[in-house]
GULUMLUM-916251 format. One line per field, with one value per atom (N, C-alpha, C): atom name; y, x, z; residue number from 0. Coordinates in steps of 0.02 Angstrom, whole numbers. Example, Ala and Ser with C-alpha at 12.3 -4.5 7.8 and 13.67 -1.06 7.14 Angstrom:
REM residues 2
atome	(N / CA / C / N / CA / C);
north	(-284 / -225 / -165 / -112 / -53 / 2);
east	(660 / 615 / 660 / 642 / 684 / 645);
up	(390 / 390 / 390 / 354 / 357 / 394);
num	(0 / 0 / 0 / 1 / 1 / 1);
//
This chain:
REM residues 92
atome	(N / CA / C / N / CA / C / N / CA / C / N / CA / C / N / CA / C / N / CA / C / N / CA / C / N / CA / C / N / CA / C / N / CA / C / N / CA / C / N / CA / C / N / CA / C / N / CA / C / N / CA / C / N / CA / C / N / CA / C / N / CA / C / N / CA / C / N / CA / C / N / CA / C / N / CA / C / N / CA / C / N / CA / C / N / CA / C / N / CA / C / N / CA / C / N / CA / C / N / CA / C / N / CA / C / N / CA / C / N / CA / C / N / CA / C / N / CA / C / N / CA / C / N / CA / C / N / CA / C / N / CA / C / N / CA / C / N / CA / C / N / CA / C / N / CA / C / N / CA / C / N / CA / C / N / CA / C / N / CA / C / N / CA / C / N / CA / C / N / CA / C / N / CA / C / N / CA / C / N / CA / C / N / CA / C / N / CA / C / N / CA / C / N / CA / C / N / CA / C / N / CA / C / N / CA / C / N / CA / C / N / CA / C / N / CA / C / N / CA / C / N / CA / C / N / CA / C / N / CA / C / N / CA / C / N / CA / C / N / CA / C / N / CA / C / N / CA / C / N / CA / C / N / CA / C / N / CA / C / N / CA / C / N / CA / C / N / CA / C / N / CA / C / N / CA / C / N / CA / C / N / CA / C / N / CA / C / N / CA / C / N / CA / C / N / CA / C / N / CA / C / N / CA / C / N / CA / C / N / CA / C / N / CA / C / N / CA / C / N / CA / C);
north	(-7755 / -7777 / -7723 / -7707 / -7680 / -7709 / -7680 / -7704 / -7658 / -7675 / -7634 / -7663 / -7614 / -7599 / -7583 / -7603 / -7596 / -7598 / -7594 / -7586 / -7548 / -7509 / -7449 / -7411 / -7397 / -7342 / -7271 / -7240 / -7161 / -7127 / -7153 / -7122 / -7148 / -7205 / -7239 / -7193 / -7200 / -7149 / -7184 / -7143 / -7175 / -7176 / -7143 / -7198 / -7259 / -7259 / -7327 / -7396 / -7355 / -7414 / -7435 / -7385 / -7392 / -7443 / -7430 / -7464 / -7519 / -7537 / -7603 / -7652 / -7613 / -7667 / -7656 / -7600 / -7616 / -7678 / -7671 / -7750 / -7797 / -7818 / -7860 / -7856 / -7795 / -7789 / -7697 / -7701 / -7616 / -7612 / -7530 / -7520 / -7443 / -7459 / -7393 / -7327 / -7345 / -7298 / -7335 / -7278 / -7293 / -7218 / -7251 / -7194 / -7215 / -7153 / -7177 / -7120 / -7132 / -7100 / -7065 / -6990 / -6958 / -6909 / -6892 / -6846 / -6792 / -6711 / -6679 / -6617 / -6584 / -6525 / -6497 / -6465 / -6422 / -6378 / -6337 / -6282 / -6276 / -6361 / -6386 / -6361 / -6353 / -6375 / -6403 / -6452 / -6496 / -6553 / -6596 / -6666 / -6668 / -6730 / -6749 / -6812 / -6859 / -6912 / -6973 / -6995 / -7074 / -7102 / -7131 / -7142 / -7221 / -7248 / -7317 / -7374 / -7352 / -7389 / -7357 / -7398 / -7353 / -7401 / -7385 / -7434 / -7437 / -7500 / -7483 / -7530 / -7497 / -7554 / -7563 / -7634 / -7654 / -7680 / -7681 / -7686 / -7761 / -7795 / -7861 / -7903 / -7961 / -7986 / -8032 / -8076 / -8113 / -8064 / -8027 / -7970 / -7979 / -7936 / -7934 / -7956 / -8035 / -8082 / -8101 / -8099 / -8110 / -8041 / -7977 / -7943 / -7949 / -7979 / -8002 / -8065 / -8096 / -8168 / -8139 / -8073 / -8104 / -8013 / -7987 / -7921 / -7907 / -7984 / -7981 / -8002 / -7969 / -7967 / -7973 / -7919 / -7897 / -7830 / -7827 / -7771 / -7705 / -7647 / -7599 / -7550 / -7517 / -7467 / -7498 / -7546 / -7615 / -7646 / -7634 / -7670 / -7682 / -7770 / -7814 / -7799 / -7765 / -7726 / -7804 / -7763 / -7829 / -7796 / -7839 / -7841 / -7890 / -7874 / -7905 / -7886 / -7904 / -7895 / -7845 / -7762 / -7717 / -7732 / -7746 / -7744 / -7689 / -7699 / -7650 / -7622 / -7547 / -7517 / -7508 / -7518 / -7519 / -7429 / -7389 / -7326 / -7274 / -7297 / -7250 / -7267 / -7221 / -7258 / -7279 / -7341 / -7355 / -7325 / -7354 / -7317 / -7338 / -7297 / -7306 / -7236);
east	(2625 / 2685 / 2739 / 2773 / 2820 / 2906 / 2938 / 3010 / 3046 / 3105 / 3171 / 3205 / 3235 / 3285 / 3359 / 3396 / 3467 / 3516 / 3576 / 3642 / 3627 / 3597 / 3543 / 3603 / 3633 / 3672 / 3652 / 3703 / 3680 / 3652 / 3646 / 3615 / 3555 / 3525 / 3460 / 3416 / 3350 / 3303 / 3219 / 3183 / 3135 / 3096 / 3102 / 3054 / 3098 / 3149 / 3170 / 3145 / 3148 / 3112 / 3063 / 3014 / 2958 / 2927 / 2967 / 2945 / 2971 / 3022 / 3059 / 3007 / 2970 / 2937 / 2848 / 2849 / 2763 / 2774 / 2825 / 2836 / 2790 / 2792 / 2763 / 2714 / 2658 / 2608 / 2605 / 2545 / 2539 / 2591 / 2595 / 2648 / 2597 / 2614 / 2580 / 2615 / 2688 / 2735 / 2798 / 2839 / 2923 / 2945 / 2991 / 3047 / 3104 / 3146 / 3227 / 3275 / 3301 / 3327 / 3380 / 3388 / 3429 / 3469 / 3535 / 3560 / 3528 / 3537 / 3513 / 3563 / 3554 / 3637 / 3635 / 3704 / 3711 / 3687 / 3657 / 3590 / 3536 / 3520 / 3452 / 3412 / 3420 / 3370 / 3386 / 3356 / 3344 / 3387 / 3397 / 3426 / 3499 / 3533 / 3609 / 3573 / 3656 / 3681 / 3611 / 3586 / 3560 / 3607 / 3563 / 3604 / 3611 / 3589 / 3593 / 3533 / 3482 / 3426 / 3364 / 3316 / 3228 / 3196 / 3140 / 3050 / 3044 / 2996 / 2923 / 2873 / 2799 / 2762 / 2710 / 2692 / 2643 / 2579 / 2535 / 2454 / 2453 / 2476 / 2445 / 2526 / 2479 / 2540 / 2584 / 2540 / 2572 / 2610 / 2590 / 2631 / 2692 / 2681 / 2758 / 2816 / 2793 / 2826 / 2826 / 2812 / 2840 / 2873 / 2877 / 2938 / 2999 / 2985 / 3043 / 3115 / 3055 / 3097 / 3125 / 3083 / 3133 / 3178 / 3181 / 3212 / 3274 / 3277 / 3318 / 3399 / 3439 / 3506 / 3501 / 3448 / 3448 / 3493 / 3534 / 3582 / 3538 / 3561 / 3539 / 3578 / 3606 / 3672 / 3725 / 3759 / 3793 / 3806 / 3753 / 3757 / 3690 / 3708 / 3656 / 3623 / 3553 / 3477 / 3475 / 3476 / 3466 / 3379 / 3306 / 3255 / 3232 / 3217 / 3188 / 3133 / 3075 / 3039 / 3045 / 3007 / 3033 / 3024 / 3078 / 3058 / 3030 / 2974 / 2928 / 2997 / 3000 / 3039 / 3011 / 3030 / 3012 / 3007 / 3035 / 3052 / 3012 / 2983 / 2959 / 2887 / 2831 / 2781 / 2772 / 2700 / 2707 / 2685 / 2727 / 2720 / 2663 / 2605 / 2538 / 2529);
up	(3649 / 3682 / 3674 / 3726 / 3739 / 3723 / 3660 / 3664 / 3671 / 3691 / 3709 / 3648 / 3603 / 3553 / 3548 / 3551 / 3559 / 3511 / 3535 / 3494 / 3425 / 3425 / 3362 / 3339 / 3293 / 3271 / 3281 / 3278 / 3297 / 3239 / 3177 / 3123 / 3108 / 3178 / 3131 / 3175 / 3124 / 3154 / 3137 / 3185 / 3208 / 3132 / 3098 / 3035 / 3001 / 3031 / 3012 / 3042 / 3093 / 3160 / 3148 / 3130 / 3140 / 3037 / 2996 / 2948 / 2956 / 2978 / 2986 / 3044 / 3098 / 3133 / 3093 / 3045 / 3018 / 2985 / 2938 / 2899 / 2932 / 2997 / 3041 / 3062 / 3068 / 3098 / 3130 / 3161 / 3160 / 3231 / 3225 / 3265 / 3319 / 3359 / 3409 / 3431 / 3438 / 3464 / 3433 / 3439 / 3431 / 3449 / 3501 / 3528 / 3530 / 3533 / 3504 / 3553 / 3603 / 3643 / 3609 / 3634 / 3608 / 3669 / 3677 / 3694 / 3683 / 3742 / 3709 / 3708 / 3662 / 3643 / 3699 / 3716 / 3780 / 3802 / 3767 / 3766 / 3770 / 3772 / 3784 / 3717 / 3671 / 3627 / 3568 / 3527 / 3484 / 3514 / 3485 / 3510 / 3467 / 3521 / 3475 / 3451 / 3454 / 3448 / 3484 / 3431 / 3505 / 3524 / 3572 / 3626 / 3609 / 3556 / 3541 / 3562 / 3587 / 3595 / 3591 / 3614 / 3594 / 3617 / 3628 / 3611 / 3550 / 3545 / 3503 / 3538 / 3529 / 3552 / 3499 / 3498 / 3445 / 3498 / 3483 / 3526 / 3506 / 3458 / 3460 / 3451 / 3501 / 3544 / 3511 / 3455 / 3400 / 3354 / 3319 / 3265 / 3310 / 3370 / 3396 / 3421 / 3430 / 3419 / 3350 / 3306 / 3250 / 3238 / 3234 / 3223 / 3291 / 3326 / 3379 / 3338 / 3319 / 3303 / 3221 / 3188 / 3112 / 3107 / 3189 / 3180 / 3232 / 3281 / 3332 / 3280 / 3293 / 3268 / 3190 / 3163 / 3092 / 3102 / 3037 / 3017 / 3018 / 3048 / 3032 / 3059 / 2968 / 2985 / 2989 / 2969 / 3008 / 3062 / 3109 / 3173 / 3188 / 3228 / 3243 / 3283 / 3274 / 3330 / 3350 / 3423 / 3489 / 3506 / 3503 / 3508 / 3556 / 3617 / 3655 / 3695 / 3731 / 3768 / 3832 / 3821 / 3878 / 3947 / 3988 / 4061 / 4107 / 4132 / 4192 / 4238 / 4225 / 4270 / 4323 / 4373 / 4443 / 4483 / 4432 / 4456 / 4442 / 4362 / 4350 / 4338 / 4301 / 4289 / 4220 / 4217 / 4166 / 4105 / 4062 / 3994 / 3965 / 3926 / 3888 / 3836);
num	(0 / 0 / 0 / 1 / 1 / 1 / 2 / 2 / 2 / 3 / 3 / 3 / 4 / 4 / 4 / 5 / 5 / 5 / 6 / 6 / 6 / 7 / 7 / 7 / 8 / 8 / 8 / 9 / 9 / 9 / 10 / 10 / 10 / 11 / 11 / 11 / 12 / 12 / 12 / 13 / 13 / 13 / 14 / 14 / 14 / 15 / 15 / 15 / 16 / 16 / 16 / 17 / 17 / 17 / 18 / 18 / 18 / 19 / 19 / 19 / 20 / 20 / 20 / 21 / 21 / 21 / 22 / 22 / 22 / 23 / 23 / 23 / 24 / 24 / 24 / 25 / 25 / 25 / 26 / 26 / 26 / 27 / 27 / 27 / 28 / 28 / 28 / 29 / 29 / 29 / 30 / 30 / 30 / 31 / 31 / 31 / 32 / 32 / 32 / 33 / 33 / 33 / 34 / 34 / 34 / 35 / 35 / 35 / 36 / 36 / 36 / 37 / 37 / 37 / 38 / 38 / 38 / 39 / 39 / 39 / 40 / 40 / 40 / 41 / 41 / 41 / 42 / 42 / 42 / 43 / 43 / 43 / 44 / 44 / 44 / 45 / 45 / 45 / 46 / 46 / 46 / 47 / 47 / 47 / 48 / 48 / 48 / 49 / 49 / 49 / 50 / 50 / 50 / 51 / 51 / 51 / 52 / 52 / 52 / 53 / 53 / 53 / 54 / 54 / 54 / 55 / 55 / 55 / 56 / 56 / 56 / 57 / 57 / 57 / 58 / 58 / 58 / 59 / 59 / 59 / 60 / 60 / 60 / 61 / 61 / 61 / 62 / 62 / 62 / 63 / 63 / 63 / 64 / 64 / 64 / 65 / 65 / 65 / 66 / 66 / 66 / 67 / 67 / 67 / 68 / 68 / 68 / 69 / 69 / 69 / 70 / 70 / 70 / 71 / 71 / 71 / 72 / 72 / 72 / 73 / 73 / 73 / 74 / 74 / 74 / 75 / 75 / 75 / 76 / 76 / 76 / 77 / 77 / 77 / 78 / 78 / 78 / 79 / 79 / 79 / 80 / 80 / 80 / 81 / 81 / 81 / 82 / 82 / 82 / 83 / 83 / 83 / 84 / 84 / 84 / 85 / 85 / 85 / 86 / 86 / 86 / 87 / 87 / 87 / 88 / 88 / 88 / 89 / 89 / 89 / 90 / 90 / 90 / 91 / 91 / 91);
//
């Protein structure tokens, strides 16, 4: 299953993500959108959201239900189910 990650602080980072949703079950991917410096190389600031996807569909509803508006960094990660972009292709 595919979730969309939100309201993420600009200092959290993807092994945070990613141990915070193993807690729950295995994890396949986690990405964490980032600005990128004006010179084009290495990354800034996130941009405040990300993926992760977990392969089994129960795990990830259970890290949905005990990670949606959990503190991290002091602000409440909004975790919900990723919607199929119509634009681009899909993610695997």
């Amino acid at each position: 299953m595919d979730m969309y990650v939100s309201n993420l602080a600009p200092a959290t980072t993807r092994e945070e993500l990613l141990k915070a949703f193993s807690a729950h079950g295995e994890v396949s991917s986690v990405s964490l959108l980032t600005d990128q410096m004006k010179n084009g190389q290495g990354v800034g600031a996130g941009r405040g959201y990300g993926f992760v996807v977990m392969p089994d569909k129960v795990q990830a509803q259970a890290a949905l239900a005990a990670l949606d508006h959990r503190e991290l960094h002091g602000r409440a990660m909004g975790v919900q189910v990723a919607r199929a972009n119509r634009n681009s292709r899909h993610r695997r």
